[in-house]
N, CA, C and O atoms as a DFTB+ gen file, in Angstrom:
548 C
 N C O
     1  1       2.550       7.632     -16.323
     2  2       3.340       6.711     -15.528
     3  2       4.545       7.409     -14.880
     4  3       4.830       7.199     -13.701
     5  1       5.454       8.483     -15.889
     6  2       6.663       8.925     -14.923
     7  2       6.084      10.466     -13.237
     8  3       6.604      11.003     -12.258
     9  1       4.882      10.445     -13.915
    10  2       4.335      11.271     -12.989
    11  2       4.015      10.680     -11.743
    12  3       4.258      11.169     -10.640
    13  1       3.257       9.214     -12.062
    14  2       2.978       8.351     -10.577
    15  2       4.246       8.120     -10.031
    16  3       4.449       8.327      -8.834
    17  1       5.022       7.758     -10.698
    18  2       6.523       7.202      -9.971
    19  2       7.129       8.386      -9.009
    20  3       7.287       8.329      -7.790
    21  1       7.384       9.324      -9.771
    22  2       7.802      10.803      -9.212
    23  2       6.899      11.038      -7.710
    24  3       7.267      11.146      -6.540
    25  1       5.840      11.051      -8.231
    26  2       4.744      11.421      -7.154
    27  2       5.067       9.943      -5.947
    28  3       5.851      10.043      -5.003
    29  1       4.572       9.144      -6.147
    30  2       4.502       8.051      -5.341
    31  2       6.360       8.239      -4.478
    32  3       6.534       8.361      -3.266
    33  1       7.166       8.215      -5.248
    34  2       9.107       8.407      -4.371
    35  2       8.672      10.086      -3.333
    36  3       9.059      10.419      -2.213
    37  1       7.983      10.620      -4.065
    38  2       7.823      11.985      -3.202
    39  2       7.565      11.908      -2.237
    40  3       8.378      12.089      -1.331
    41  1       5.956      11.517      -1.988
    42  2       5.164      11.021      -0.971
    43  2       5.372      10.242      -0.054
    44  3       4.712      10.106       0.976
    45  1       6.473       9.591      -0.446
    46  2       6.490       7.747       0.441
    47  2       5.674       7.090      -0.055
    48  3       5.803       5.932       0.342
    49  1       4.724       7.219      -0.859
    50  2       3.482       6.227      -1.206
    51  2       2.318       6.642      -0.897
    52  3       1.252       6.056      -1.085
    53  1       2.564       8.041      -0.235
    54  2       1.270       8.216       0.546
    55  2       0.243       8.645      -0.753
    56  3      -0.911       8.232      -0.647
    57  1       0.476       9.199      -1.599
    58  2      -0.237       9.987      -2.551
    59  2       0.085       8.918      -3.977
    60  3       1.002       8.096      -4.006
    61  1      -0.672       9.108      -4.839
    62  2      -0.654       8.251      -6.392
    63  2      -1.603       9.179      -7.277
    64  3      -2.547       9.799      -6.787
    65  1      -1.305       9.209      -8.452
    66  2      -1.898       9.484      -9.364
    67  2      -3.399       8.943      -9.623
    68  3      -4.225       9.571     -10.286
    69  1      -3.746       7.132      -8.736
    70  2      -4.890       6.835      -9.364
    71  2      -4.991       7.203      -7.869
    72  3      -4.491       6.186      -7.390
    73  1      -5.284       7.929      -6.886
    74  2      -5.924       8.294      -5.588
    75  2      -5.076       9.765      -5.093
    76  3      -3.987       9.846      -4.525
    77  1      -5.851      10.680      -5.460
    78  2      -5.178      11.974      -5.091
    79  2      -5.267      11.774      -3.417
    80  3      -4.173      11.929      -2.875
    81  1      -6.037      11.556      -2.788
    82  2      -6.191      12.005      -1.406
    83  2      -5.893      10.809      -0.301
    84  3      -5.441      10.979       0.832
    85  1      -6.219       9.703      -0.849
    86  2      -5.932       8.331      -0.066
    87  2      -5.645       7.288      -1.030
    88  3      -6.534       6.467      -1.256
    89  1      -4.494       7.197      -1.653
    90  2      -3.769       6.087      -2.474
    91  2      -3.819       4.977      -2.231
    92  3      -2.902       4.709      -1.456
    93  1      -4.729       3.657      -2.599
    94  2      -4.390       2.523      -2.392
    95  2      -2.908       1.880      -2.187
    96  3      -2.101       1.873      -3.117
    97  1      -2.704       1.515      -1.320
    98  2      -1.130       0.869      -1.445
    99  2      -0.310       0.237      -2.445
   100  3      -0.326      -0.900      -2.916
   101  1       0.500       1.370      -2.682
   102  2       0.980       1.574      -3.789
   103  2       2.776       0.958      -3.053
   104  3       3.127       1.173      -1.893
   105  1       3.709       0.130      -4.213
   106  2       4.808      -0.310      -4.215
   107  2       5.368       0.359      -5.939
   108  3       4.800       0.562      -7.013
   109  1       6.180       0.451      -5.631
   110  2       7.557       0.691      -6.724
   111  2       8.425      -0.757      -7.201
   112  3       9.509      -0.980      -6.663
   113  1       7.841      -1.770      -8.300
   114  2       8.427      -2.398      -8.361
   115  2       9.380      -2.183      -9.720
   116  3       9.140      -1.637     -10.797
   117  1      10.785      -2.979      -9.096
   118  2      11.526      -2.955      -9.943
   119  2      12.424      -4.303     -10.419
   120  3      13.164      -4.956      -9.684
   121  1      12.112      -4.580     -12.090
   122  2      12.515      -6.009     -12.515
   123  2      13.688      -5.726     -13.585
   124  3      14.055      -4.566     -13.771
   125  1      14.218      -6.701     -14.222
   126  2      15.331      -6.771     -14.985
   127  2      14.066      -6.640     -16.218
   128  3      12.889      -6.943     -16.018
   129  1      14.506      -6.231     -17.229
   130  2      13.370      -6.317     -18.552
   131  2      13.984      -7.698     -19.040
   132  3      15.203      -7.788     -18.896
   133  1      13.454      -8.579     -19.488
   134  2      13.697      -9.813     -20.205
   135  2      14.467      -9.795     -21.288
   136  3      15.407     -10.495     -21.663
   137  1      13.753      -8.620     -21.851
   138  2      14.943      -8.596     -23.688
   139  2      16.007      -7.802     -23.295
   140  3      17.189      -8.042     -23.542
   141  1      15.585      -6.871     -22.692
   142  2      16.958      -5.490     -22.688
   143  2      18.261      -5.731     -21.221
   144  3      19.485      -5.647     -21.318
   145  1      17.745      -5.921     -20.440
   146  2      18.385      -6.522     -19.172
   147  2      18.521      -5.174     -18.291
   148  3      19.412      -4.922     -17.479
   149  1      17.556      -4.472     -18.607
   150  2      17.624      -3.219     -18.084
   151  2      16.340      -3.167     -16.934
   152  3      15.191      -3.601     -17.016
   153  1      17.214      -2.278     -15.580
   154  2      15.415      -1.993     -14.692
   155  2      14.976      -1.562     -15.003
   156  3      15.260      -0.650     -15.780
   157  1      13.617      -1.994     -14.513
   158  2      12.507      -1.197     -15.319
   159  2      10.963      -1.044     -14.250
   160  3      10.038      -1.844     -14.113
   161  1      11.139       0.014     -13.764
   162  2      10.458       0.459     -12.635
   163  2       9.229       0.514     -12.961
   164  3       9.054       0.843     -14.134
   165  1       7.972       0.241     -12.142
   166  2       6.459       0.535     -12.348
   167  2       5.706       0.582     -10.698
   168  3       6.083      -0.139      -9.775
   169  1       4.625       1.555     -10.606
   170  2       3.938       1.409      -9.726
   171  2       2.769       0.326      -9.837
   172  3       1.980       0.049     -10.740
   173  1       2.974      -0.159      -8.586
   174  2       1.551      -1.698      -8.760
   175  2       0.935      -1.462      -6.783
   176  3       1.456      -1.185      -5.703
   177  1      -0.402      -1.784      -7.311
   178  2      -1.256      -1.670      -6.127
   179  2      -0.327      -3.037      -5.658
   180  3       0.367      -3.702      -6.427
   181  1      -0.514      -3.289      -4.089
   182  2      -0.402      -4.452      -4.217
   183  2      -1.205      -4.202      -2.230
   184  3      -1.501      -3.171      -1.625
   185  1      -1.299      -5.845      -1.775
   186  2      -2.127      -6.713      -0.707
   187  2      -0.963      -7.104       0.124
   188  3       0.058      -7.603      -0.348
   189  1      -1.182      -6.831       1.518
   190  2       0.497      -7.931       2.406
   191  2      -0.492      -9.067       2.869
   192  3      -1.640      -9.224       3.284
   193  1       0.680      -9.779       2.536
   194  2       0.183     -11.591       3.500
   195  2       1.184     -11.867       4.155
   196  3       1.902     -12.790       3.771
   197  1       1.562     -10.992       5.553
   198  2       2.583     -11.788       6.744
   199  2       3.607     -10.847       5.822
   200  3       3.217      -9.940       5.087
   201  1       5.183     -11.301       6.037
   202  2       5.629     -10.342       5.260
   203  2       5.558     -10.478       3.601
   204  3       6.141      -9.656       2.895
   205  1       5.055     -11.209       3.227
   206  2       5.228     -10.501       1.670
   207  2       4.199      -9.702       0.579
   208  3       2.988      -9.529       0.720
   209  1       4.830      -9.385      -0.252
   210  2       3.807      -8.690      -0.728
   211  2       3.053      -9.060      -2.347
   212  3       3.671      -9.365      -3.367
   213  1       2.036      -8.966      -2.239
   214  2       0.689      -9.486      -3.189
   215  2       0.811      -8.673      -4.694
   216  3       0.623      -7.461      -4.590
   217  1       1.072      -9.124      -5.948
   218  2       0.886      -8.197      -6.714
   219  2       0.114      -8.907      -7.841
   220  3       0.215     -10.130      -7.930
   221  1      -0.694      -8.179      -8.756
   222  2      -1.477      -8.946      -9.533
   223  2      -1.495      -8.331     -10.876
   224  3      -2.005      -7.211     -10.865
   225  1      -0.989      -8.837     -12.295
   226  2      -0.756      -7.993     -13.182
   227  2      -1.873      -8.449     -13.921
   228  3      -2.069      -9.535     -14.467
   229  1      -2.660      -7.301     -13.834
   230  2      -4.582      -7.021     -14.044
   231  2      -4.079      -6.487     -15.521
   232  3      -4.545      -7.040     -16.517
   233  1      -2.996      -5.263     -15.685
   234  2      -3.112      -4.796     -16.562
   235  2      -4.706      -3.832     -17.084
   236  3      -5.158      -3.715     -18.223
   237  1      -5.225      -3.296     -15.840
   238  2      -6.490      -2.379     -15.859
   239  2      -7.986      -3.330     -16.833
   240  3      -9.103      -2.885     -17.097
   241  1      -7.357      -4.798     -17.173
   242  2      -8.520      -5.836     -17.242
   243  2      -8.498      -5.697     -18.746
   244  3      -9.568      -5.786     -19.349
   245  1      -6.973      -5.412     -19.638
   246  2      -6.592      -5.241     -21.071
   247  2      -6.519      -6.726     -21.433
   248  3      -6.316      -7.373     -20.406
   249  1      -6.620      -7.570     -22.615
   250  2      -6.396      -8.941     -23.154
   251  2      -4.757      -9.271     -22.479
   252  3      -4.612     -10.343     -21.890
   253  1      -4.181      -8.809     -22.536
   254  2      -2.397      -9.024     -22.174
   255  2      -1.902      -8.338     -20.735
   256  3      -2.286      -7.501     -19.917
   257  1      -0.756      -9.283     -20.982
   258  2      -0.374      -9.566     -19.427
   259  2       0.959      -8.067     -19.535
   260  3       1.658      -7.815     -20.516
   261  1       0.940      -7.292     -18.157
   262  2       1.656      -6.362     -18.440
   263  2       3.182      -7.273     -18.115
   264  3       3.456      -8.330     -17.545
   265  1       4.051      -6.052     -18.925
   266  2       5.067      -6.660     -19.456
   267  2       6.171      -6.521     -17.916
   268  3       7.389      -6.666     -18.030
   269  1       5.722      -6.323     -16.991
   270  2       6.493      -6.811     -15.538
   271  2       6.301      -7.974     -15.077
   272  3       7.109      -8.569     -14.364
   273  1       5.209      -8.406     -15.443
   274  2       4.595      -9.508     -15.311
   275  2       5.699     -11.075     -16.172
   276  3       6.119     -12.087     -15.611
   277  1       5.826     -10.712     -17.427
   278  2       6.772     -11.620     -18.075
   279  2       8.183     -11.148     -17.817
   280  3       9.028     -11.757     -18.473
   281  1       8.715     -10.030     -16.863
   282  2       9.780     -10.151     -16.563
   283  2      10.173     -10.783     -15.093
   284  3      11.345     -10.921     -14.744
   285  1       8.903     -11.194     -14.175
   286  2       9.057     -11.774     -12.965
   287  2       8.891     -13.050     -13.212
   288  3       8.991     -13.878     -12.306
   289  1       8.632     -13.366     -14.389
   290  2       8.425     -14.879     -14.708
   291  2       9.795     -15.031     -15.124
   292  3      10.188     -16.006     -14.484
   293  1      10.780     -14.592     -15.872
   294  2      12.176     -14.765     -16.674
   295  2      12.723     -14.481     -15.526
   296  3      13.075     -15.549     -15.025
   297  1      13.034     -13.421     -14.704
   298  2      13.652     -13.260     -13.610
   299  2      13.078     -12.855     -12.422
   300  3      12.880     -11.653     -12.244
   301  1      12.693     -13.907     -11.334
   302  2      11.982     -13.678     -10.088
   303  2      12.698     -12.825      -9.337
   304  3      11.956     -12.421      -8.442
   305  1      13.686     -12.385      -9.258
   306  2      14.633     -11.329      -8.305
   307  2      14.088      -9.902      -8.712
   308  3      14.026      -9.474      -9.864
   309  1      13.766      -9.348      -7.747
   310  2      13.332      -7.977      -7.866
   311  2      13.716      -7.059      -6.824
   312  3      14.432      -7.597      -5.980
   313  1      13.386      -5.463      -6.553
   314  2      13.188      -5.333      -5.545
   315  2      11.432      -4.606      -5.941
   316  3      10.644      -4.647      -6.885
   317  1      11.520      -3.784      -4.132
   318  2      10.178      -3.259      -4.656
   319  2      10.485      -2.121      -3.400
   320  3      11.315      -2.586      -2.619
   321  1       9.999      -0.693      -3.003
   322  2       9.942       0.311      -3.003
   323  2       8.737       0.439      -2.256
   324  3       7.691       0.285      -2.887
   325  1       8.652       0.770      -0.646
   326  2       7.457       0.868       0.234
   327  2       7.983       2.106       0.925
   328  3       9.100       2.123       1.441
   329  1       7.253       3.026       0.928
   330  2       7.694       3.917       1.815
   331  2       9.145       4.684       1.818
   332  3       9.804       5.107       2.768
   333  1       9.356       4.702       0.665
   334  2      10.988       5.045       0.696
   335  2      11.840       4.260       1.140
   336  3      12.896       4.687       1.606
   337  1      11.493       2.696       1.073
   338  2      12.353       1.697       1.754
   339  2      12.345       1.277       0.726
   340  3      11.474       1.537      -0.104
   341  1      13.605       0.304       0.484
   342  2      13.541      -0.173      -0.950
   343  2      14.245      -1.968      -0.447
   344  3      15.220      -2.276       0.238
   345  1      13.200      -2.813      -1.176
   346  2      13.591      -4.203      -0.414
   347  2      14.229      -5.265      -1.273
   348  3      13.757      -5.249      -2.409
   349  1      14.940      -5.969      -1.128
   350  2      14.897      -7.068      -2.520
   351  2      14.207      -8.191      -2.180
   352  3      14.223      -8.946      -1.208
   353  1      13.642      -8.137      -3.128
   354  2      12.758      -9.503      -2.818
   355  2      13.303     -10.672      -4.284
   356  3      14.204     -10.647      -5.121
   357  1      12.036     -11.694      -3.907
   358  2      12.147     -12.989      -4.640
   359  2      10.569     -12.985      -5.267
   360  3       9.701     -12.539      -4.516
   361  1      10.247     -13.364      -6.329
   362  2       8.551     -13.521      -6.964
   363  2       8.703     -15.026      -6.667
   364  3       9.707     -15.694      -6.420
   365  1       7.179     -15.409      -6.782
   366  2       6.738     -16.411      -6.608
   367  2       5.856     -16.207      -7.365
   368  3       5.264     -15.155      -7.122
   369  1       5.265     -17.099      -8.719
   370  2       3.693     -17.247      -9.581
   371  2       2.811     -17.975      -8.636
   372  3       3.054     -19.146      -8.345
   373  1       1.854     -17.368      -8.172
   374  2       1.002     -18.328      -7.457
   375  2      -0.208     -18.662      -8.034
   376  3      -1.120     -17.896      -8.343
   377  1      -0.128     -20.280      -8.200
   378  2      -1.489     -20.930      -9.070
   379  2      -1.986     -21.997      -8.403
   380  3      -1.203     -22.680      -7.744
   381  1      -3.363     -22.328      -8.455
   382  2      -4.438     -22.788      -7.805
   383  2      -4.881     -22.809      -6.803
   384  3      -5.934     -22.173      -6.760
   385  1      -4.382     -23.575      -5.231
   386  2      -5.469     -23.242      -4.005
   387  2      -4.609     -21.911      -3.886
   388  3      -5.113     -20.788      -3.850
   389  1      -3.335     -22.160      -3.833
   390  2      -2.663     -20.986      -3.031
   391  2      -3.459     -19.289      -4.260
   392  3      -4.081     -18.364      -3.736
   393  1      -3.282     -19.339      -5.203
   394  2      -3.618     -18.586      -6.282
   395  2      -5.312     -17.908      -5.031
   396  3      -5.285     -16.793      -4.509
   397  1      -6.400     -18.798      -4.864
   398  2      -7.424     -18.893      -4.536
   399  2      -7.548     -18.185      -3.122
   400  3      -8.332     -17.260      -2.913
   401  1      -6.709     -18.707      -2.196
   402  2      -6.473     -17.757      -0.989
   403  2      -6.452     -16.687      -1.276
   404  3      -7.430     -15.963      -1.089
   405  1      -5.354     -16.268      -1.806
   406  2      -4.876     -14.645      -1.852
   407  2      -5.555     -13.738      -2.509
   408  3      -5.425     -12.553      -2.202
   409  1      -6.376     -14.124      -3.503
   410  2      -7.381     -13.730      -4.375
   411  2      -8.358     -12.602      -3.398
   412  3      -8.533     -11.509      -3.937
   413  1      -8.867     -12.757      -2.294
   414  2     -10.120     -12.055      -1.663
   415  2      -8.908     -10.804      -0.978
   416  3      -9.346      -9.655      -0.924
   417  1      -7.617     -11.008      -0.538
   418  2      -6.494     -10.060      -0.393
   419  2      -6.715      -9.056      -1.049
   420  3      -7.253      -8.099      -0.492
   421  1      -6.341      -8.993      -2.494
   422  2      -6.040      -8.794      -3.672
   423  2      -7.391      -7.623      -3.590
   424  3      -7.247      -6.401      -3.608
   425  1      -8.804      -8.423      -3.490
   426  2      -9.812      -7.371      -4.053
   427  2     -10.308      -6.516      -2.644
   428  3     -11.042      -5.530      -2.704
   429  1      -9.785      -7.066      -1.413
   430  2      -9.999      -5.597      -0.202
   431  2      -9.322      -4.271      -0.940
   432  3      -9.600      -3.092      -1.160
   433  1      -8.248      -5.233      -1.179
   434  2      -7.232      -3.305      -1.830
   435  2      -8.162      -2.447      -3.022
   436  3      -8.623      -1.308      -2.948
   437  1      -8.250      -3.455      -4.146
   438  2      -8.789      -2.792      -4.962
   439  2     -10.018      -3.808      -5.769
   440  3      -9.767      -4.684      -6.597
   441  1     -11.443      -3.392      -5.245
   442  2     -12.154      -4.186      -5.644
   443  2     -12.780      -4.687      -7.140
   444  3     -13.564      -5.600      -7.399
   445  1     -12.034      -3.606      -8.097
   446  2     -12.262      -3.900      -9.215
   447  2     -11.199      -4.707      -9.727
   448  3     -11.648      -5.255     -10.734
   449  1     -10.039      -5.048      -9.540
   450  2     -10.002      -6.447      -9.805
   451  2     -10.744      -7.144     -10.407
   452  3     -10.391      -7.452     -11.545
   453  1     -12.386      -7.796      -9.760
   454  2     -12.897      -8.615      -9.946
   455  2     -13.540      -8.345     -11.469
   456  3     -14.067      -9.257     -12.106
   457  1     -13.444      -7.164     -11.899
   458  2     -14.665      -6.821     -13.102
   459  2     -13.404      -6.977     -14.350
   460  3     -13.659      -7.431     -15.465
   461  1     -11.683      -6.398     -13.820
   462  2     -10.966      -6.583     -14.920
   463  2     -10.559      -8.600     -14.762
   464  3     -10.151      -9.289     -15.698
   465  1     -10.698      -8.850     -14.046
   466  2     -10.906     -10.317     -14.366
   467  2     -11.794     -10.856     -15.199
   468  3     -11.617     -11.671     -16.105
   469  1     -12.763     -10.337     -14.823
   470  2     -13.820     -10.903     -16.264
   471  2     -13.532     -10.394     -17.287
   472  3     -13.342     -11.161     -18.230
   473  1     -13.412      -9.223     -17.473
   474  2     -13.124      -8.953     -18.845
   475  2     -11.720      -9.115     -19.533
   476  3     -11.902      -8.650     -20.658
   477  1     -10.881      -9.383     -19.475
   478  2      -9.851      -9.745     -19.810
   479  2      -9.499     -10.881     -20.630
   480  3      -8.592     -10.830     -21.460
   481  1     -10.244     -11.966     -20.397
   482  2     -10.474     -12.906     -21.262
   483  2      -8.774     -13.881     -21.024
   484  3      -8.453     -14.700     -21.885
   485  1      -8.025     -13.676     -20.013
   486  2      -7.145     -14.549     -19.726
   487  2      -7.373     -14.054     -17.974
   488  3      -7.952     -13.174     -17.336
   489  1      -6.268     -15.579     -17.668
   490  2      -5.821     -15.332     -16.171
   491  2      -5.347     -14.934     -15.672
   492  3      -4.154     -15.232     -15.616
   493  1      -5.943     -13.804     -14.794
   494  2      -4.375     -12.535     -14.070
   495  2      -3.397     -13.278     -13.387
   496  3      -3.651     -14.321     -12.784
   497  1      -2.330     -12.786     -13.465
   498  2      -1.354     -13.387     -13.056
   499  2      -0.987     -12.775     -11.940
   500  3      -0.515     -11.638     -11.967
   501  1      -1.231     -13.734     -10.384
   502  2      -0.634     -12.970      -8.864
   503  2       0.633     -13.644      -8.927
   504  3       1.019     -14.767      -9.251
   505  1       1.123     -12.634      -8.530
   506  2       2.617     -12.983      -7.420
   507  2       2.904     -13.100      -5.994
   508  3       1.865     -12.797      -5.408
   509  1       3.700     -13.358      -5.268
   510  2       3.835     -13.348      -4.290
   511  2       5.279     -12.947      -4.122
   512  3       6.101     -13.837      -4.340
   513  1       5.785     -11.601      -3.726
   514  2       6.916     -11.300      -3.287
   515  2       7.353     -11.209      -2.228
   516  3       6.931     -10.287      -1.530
   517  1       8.233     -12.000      -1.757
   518  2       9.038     -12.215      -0.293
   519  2      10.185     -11.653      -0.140
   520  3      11.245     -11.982      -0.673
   521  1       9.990     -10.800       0.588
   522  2      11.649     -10.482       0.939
   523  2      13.086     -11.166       1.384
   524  3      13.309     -11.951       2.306
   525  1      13.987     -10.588       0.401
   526  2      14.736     -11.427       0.717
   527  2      15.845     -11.354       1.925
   528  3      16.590     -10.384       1.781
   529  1      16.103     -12.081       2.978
   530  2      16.480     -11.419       4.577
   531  2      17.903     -11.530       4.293
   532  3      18.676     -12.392       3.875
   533  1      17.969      -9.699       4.882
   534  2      19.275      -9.291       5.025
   535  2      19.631      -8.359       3.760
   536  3      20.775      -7.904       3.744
   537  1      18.590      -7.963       2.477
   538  2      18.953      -7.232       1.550
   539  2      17.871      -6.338       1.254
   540  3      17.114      -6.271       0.286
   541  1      17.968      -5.673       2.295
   542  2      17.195      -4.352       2.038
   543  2      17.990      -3.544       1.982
   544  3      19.084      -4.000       2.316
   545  1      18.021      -2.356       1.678
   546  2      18.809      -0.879       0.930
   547  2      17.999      -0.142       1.559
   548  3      18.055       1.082       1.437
């Protein structure tokens, strides 16, 4: 993980650890941790819809929800990291039709998605991050 991060701020995004040569679109998100109140940076594929951006904590299709995931639920304020741009945004949990739209987004980027959905044995949890206007860095 501190290797993708490194790599991914290097690159702009262009390069990732899970795609040496053509990196799925890769973001730098960054949340408050829930217990510690500390940032806590991670790379996540993510999908754009208009401006915001799509993220889905698959957790590689493990029983549990990764733990960025329960910190965008405690605190929706984030930013996130495109290109060496760094944005603040707002999360949004998106569940049912809207959940359902964004879903076919989600698996253009990365089509296995669909296989760690089945196996996972809970519901991935998408987000929807919007930027918030006028606080980009």
């Amino acid at each position: 993980m501190p290797l993708d991060r490194r790599l991914i701020r290097l690159t702009r995004g262009r390069f990732s650890v899970v795609g040496w040569r053509t990196a799925p679109p890769t973001l730098l998100l960054t949340t408050r941790g829930r217990r510690s109140g500390l940032p806590r940076e991670r790379p996540v594929l993510y999908a754009r819809d208009g401006d915001a951006y799509l993220v889905i904590g698959s957790n590689w299709g493990q029983d549990h929800h990764p733990a960025w995931s329960a910190n965008l639920l405690d605190e929706p304020a984030a930013t996130v990291t495109v290109a060496g741009v760094t944005t603040a945004v707002r999360a949004t949990f998106l569940t049912g039709a809207e959940r359902d739209r964004v879903w076919p987004l989600l698996l253009r980027v990365w089509p296995a998605y669909r296989s760690y959905d089945e196996r996972a044995g809970r519901t991935l949890r998408i987000f929807q991050l919007l930027p918030i206007t006028g606080n980009s860095r």
